[in-house]
C-alpha positions as CSV (number, residue, x, y, z in Angstrom):
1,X,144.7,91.0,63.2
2,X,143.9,89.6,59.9
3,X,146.9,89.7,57.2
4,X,145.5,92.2,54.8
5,X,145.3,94.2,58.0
6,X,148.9,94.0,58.6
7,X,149.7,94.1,54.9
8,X,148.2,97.5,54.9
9,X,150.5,100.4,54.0
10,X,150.1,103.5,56.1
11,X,152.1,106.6,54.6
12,X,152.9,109.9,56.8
13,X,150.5,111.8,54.4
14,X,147.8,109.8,54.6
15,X,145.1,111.3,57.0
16,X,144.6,109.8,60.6
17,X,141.5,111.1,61.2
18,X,139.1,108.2,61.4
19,X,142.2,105.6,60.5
20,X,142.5,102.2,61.9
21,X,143.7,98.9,59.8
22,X,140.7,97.2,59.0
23,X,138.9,100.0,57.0
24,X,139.2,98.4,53.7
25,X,138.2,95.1,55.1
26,X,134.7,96.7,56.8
27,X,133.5,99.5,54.3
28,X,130.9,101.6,55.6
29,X,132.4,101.5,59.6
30,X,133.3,104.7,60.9
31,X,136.2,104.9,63.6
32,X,136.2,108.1,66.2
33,X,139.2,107.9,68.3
34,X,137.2,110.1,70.8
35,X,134.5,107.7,70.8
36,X,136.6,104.7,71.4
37,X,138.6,106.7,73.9
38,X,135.1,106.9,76.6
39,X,134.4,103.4,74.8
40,X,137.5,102.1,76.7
41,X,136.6,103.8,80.1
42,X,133.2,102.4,80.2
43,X,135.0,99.0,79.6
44,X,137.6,99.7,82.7
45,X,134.8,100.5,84.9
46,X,132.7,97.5,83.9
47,X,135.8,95.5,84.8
48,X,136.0,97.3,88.0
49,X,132.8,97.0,89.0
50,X,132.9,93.1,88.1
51,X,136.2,93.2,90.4
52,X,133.8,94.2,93.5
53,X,131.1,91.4,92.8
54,X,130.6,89.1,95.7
55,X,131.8,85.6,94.1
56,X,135.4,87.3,92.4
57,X,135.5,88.8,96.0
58,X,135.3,85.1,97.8
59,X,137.4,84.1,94.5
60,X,140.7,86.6,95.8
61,X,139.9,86.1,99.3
62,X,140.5,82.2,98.5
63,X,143.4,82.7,96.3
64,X,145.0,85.1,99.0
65,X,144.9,82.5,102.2
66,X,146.3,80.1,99.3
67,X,149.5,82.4,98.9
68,X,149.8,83.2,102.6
69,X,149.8,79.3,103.4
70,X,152.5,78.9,100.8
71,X,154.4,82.1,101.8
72,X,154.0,80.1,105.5
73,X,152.2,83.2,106.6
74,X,149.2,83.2,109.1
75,X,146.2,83.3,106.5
76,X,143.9,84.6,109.6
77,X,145.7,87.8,110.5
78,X,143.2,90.3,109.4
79,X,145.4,93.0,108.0
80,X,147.9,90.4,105.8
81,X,144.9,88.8,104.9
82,X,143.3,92.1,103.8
83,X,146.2,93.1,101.8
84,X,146.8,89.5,100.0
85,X,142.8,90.3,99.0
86,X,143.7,93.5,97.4
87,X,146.6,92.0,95.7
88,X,145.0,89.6,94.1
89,X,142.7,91.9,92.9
90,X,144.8,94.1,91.8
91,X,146.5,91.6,89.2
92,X,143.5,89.9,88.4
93,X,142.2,93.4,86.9
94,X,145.4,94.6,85.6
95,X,145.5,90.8,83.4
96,X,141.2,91.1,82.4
97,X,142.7,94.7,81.3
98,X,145.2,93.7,78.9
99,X,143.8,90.7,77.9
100,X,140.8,93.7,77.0
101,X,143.0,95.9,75.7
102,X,144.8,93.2,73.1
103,X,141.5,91.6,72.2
104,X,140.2,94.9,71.1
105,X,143.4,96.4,69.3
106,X,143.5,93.3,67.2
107,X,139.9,93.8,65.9
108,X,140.6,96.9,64.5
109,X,143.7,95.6,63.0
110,X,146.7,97.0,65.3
111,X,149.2,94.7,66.1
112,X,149.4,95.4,69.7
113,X,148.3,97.2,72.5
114,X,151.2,100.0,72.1
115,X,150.7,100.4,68.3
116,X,146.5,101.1,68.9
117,X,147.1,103.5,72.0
118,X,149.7,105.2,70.3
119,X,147.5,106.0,67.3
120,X,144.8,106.9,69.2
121,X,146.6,109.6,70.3
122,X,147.8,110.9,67.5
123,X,144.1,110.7,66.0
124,X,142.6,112.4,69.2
125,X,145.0,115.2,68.3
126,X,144.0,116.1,65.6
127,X,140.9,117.8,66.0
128,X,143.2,120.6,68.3
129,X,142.9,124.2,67.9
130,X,145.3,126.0,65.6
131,X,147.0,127.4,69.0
132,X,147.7,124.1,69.9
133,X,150.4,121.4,69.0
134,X,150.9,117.7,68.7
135,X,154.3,116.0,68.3
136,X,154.7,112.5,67.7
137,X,158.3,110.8,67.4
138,X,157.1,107.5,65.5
139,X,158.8,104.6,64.9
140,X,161.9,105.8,67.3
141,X,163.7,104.1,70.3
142,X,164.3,107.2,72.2
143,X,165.0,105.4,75.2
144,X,169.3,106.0,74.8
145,X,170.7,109.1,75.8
146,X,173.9,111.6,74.3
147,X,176.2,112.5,75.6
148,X,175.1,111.8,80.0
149,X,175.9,109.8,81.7
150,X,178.0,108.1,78.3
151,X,176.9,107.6,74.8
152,X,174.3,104.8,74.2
153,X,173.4,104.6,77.5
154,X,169.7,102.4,78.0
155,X,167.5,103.0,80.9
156,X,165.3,100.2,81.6
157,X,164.7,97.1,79.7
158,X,163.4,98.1,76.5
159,X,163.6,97.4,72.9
160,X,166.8,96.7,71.6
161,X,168.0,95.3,75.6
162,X,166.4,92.5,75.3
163,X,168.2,91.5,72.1
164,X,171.8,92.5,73.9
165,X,171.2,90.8,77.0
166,X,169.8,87.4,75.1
167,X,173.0,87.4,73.1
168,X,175.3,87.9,76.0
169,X,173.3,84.9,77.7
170,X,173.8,82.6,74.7
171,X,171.0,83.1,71.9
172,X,172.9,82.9,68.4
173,X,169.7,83.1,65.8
174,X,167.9,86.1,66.0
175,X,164.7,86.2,64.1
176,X,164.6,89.5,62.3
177,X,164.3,90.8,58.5
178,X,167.7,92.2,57.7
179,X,166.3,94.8,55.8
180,X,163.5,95.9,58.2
181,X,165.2,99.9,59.8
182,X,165.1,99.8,63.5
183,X,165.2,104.0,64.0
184,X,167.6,104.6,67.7
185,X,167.1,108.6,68.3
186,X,168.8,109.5,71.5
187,X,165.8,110.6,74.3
188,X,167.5,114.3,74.3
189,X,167.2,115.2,70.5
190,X,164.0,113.9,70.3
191,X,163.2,116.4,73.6
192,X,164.5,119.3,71.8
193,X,162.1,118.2,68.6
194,X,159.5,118.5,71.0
195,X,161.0,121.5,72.6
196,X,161.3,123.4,69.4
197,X,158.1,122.8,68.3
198,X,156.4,124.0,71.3
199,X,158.4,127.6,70.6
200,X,157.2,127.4,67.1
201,X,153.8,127.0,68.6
202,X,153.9,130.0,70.5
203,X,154.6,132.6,67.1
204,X,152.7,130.6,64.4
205,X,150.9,127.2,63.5
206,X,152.9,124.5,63.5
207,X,153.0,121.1,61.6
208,X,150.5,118.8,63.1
209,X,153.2,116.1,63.5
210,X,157.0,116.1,63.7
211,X,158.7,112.7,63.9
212,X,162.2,112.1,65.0
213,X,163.7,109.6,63.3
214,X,167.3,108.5,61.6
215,X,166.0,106.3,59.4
216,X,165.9,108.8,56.4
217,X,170.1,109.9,57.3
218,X,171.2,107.2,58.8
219,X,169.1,104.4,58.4
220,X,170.3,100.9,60.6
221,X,169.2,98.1,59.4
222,X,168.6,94.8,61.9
223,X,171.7,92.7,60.2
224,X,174.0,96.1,60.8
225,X,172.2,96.1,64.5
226,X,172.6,92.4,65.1
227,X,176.5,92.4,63.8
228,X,177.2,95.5,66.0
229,X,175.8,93.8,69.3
230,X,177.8,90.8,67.7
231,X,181.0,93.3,68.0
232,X,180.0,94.5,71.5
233,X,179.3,90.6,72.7
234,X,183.1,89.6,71.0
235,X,185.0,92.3,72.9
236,X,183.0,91.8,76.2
237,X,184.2,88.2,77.0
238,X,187.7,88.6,75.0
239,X,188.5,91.2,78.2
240,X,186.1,89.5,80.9
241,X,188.6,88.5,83.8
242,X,186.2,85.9,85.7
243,X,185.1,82.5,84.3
244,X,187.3,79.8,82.0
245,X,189.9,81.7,79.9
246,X,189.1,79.3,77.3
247,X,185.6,79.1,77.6
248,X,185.3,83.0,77.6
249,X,188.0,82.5,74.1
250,X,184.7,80.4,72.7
251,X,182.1,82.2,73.5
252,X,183.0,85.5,72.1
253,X,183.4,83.9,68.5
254,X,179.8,82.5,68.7
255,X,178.6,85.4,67.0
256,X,174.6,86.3,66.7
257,X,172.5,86.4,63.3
258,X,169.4,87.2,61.6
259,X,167.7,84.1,60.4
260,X,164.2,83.8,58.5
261,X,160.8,83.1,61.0
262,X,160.7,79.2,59.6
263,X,164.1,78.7,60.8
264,X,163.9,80.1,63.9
265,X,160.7,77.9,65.2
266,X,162.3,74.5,63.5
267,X,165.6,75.3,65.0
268,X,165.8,77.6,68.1
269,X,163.5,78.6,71.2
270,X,160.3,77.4,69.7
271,X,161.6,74.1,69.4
272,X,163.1,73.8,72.9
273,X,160.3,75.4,74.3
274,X,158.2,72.8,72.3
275,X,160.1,69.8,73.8
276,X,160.1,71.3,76.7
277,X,156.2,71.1,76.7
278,X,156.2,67.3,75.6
279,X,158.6,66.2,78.1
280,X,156.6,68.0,80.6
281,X,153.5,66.2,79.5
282,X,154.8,62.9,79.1
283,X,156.4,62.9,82.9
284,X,152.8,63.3,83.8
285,X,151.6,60.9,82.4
286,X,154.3,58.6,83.5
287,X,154.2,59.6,87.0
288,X,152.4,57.2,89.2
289,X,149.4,58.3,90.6
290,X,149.6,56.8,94.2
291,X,152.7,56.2,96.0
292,X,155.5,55.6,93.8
293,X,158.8,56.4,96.1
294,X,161.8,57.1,94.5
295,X,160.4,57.3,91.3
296,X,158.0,59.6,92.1
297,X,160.5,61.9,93.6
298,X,162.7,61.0,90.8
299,X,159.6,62.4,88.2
300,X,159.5,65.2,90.1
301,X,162.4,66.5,90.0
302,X,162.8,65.9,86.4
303,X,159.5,67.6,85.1
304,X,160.2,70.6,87.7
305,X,163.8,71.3,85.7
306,X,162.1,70.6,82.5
307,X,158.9,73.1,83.4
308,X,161.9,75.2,84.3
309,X,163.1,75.1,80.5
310,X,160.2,75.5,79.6
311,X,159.5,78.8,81.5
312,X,162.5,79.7,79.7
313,X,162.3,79.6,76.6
314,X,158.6,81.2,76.6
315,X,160.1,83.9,78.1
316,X,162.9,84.5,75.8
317,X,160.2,83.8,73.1
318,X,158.1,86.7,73.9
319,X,161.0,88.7,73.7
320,X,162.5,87.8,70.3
321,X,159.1,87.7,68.6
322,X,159.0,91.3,68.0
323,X,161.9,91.5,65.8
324,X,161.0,89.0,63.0
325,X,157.7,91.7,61.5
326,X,158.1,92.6,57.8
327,X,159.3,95.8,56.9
328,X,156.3,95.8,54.4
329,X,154.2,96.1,57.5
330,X,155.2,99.7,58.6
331,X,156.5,101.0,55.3
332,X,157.6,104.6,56.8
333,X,158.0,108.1,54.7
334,X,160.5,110.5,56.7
335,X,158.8,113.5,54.8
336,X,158.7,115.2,58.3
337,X,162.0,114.3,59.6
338,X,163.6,116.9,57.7
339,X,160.4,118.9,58.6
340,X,161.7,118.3,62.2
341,X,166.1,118.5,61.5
342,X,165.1,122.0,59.4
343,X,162.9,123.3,62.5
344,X,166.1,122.3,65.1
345,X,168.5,124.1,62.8
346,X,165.8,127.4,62.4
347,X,165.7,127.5,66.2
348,X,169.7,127.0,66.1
349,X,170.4,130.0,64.1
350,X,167.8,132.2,65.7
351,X,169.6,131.6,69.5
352,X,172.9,131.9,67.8
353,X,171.7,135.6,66.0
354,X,170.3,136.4,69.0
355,X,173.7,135.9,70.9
356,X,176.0,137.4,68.7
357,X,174.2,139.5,66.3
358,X,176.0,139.7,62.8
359,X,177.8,136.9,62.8
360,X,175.1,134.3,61.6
């Protein structure tokens, strides 16, 4: 994505029909989100079809008796054999998909895969009949529930996880803008946005979009975030009973914090995870290429802890990326948010008159 792409404001009332980043940078090129829709099913099928040709074929059947021998599995039993062959084909297409998927997104000028199917979507909408309705709950986290099983309660490992279960493991700089609004909308409200407006839907036209959001109320900022998981990580090993007293006494005061993109990569993962690859590269080279003994097996085991690191910190990298964007990228309007509260508190008062009539 180039940077004017991703410098690119993108307000709720601006119109999504025919939208995607790069428009000022290629005047004159029309985007259909129906279009690109059977665009990207030709390109699944063509990746399909190049998943049955005779060489990939030989290619998975090769790389399957390769994992059996190393599973120490017999390579010429026909049915293991047959299902190792459809596994690797079955990542092999799934990896040519995304690697599809994130080539494409980013020539139109969407950061990522989720960001370009997500506005397709909404653009694929809007074209519906008056009858019908489309809700979006942008730039939300609504993966944290209220009040079952217990407030806050994530399922799965998305989002904001990552960033909790990094600092509980040890990571202290967090590269995020302080200022950029990270919207958590618990998974029920934002059903009952979605539930409301399907009612509305049935007795008159709705909005084309509702989103559910906090930002506009109760906006949370990522140094507020970062010094509440902060909190959370300082109580958790001031009342853990296993491990060193002391130790636990130490950790909980190494607190986490937001610190600019430049620091981060001169002073955190990135630079591990770049000494990591050096090290790695220099114990090849210094490994002997015949023989070699106890040093060999010395190398060894040193450059399989350091590709270890290594594996790491990429890892952890990939996750803590995400959080150092601009808020300038995604400047957001919450126009419709209050669209969206005032439609929860219509639908509110309507069950409540309909319950006890006179008393609303």
């Amino acid at each position: 994505m180039s940077p004017a792409a991703a410098r690119a404001p993108l307000w709720e009332n601006d119109s999504v029909v025919g939208y995607f980043p790069r428009q000022h940078e290629l005047p004159g090129v029309e985007f259909n989100a129906e279009q690109e829709i059977k665009d990207c099913a030709k390109l699944a099928e063509r990746v399909r079809e190049e998943a049955r040709d005779a060489m990939m074929v030989a290619r998975f059947r090769e790389l399957a008796r390769k994992r059996l021998n190393e599973e120490n599995r017999d390579a010429d039993d026909p049915d293991a054999l047959g299902l190792a062959v459809a596994r690797e084909r079955k990542v092999w297409t799934r990896t040519r998909l995304t690697d599809l998927g994130v080539e494409r997104s980013a020539w139109w000028g969407w950061p990522n895969i989720y960001t370009y199917t997500k506005s397709l979507g909404e653009t694929a909408g809007s074209p519906l009949k008056p009858a019908s309705c489309a809700a979006s709950s942008g730039q939300v986290l609504s993966n944290r529930r209220w009040p079952t099983p217990f407030p806050g309660w994530n399922e799965g490992f998305t989002t904001t996880a990552p960033i909790i279960f990094l600092v509980l493991k040890g990571q202290t700089q967090l590269p995020a803008n302080d200022k950029l609004i990270l919207d958590i909308t618990p998974v029920d409200q934002v059903a009952s946005v979605m539930l409301a407006v399907t009612a509305q839907a049935c007795v008159e036209e709705p909005a084309l979009v509702h989103q559910a959001a906090t930002g506009d109320s109760n906006p949370a900022n990522m140094d507020r975030i970062i010094g509440l998981v902060g909190l959370y990580k300082r109580r958790h090993f001031k009342e853990k009973e296993t491990g060193v007293k002391l130790l636990n006494e130490i950790v909980a005061r190494m607190e986490p914090r937001p610190v600019p993109m430049s620091t981060f990569e001169k002073r955190s993962v990135p630079m591990f995870n770049a000494a990591a690859k050096r090290a790695s590269s220099l114990l090849d080279r210094a490994r002997p290429r015949w023989g070699g003994g106890r040093a060999g097996d010395v190398i060894d085991r040193m450059k399989s802890t350091v590709d270890r690191v290594q594996e790491i910190t990429q890892k952890r990298l990939k996750r803590l990326r995400c959080f150092g964007r601009s808020p300038s990228t995604t400047p957001t309007s919450f126009a419709r948010t209050t669209c969206a509260r005032c439609l929860l508190a219509s639908e509110k008062m309507n069950r409540t008159a309909a319950l006890a009539p006179g008393k609303v």
